[in-house]
C-alpha positions as CSV (number, residue, x, y, z in Angstrom):
1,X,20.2,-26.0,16.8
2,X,16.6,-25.6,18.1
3,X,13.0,-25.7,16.4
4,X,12.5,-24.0,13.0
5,X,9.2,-22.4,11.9
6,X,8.0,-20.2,9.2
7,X,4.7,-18.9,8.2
8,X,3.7,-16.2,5.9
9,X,0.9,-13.6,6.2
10,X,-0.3,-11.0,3.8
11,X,-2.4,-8.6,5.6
12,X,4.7,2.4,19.2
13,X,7.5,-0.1,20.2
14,X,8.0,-0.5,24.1
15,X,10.9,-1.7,25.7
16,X,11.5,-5.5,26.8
17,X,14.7,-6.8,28.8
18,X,16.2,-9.7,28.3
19,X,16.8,-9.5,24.9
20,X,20.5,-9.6,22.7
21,X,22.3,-6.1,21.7
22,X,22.2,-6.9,17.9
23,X,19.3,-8.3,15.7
24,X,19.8,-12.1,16.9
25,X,24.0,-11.1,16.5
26,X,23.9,-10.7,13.2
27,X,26.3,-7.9,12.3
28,X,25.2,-6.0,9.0
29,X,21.8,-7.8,8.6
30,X,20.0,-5.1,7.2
31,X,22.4,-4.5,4.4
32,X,22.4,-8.3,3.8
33,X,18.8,-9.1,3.8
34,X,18.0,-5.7,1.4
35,X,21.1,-7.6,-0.9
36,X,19.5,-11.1,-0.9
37,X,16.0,-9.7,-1.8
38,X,17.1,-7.7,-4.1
39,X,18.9,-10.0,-5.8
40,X,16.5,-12.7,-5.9
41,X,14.3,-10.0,-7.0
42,X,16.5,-8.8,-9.7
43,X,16.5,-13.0,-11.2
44,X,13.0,-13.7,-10.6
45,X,12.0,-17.3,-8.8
46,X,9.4,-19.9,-8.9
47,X,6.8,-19.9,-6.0
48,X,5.1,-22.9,-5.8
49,X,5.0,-23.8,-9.5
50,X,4.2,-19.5,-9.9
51,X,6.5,-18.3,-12.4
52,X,7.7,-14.8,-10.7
53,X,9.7,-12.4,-13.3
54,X,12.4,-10.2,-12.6
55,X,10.9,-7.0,-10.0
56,X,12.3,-3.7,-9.2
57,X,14.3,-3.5,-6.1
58,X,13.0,-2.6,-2.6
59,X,14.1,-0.1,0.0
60,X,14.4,-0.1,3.7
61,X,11.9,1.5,5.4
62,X,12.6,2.4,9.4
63,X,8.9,2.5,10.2
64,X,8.4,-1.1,8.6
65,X,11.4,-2.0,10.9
66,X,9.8,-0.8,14.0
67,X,7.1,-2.4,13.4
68,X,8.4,-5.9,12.5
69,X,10.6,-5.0,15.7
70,X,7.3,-4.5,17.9
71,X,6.4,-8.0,16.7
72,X,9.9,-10.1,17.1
73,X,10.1,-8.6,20.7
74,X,6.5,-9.5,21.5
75,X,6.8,-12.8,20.5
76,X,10.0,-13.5,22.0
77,X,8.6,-11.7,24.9
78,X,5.3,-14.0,25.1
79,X,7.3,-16.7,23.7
80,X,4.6,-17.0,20.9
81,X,5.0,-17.1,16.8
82,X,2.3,-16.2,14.9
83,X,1.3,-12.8,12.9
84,X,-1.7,-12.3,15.6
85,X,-0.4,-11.0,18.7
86,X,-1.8,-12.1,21.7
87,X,-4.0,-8.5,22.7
88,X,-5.2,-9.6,18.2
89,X,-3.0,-6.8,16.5
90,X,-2.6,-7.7,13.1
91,X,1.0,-6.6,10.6
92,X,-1.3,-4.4,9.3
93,X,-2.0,-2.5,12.3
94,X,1.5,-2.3,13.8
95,X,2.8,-1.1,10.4
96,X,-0.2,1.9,11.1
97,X,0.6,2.1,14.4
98,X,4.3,3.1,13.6
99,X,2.2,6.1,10.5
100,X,3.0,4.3,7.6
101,X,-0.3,4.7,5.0
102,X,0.1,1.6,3.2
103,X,-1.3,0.7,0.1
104,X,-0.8,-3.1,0.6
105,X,1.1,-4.9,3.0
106,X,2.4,-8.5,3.8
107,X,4.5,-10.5,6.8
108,X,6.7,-13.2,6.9
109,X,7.7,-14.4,9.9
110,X,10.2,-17.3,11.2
111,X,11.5,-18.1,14.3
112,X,14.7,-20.5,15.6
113,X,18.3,-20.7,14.7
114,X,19.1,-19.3,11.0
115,X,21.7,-17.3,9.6
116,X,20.5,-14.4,7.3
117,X,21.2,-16.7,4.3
118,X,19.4,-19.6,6.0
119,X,16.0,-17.7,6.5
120,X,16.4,-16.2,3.2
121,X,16.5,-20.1,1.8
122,X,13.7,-20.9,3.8
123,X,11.1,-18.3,3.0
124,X,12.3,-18.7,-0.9
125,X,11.5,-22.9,-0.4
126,X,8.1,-21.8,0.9
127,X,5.5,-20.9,-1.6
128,X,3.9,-18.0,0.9
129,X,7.0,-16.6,1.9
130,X,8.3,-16.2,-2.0
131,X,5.3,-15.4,-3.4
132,X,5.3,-12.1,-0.4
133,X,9.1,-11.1,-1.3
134,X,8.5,-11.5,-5.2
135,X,5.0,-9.3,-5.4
136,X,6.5,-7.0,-7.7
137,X,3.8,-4.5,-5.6
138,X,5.7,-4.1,-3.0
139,X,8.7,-1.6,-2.7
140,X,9.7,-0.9,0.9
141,X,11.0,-3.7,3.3
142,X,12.2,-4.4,6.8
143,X,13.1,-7.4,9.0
144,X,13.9,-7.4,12.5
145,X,15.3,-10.4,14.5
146,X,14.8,-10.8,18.0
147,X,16.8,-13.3,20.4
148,X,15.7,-14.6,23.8
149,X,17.2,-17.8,25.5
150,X,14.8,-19.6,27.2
151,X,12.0,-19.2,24.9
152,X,10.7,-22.3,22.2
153,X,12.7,-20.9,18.8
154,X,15.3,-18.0,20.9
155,X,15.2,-16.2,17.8
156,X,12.4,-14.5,15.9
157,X,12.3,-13.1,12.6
158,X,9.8,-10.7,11.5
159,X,9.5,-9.2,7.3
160,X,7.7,-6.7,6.6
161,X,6.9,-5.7,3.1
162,X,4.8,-3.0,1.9
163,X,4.2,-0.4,-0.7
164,X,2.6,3.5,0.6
165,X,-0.8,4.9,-0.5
């Protein structure tokens, strides 16, 4: 297993080679990650001695993917991790980019060797992270997960939450 990072944020894809088929091989990750949200969600969780209560559930939202997409492939691309890219865009400004009026918006991002379960656990042991995916504002999701071998973590995740004007 390689490095592990994670770090939370709150603030048009192009093509890249080199890059796996399926998010980081994960068959079925969008139907698990929008299940483990929701259900964690649905429970309510403590984020850094925050008391959270149960929240409504989110949905999937394809321009939120494409724009947590942009990001994985740029920073596997780069082979960077941080929620700046390196021409300064901001989550904010990809999720615009992609025409998705937001009303607020936040990022998690994480990048080596996890399992959809094992990012999960580590952005719900991280006070940022949990305190982004139990805002009870936000309704719409989206995570992407890049691979490249040869690169610091090979895998990089990107969240995206957000709720519309």
């Amino acid at each position: 297993m390689g490095s592990l990072a994670l770090h939370a944020g709150i603030a048009a894809a192009s093509p890249f080679s080199g890059f796996s088929g399926a998010p980081c091989n994960v068959p079925g990750m969008r139907a698990a990650i929008l299940q483990q949200v929701n259900a964690v969600r649905a429970t309510g969780a403590d984020c850094g001695g925050e008391r959270f209560g149960a929240a409504r559930t989110v949905g999937w939202n394809e321009q939120l993917f494409t724009a947590a997409d942009v990001h994985s492939r740029d920073m596997a691309a780069s082979n960077y991790f941080s929620h700046e890219s390196l021409r300064g865009t901001r989550a904010y400004q990809r999720v615009e980019a992609q025409g998705y009026r937001w009303k607020s918006v936040a990022e998690n991002i994480a990048a080596g060797d996890f399992t959809v379960r094992g990012v999960m656990d580590a952005w719900m042991q991280s006070d940022g992270h949990c305190r982004n995916i139990m805002d009870p504002g936000y309704t719409e999701i989206a995570v992407s997960c890049v691979s490249r071998p040869g690169t610091t973590y090979g895998d990089y995740w990107t969240m995206v939450l957000a709720r519309k004007l």
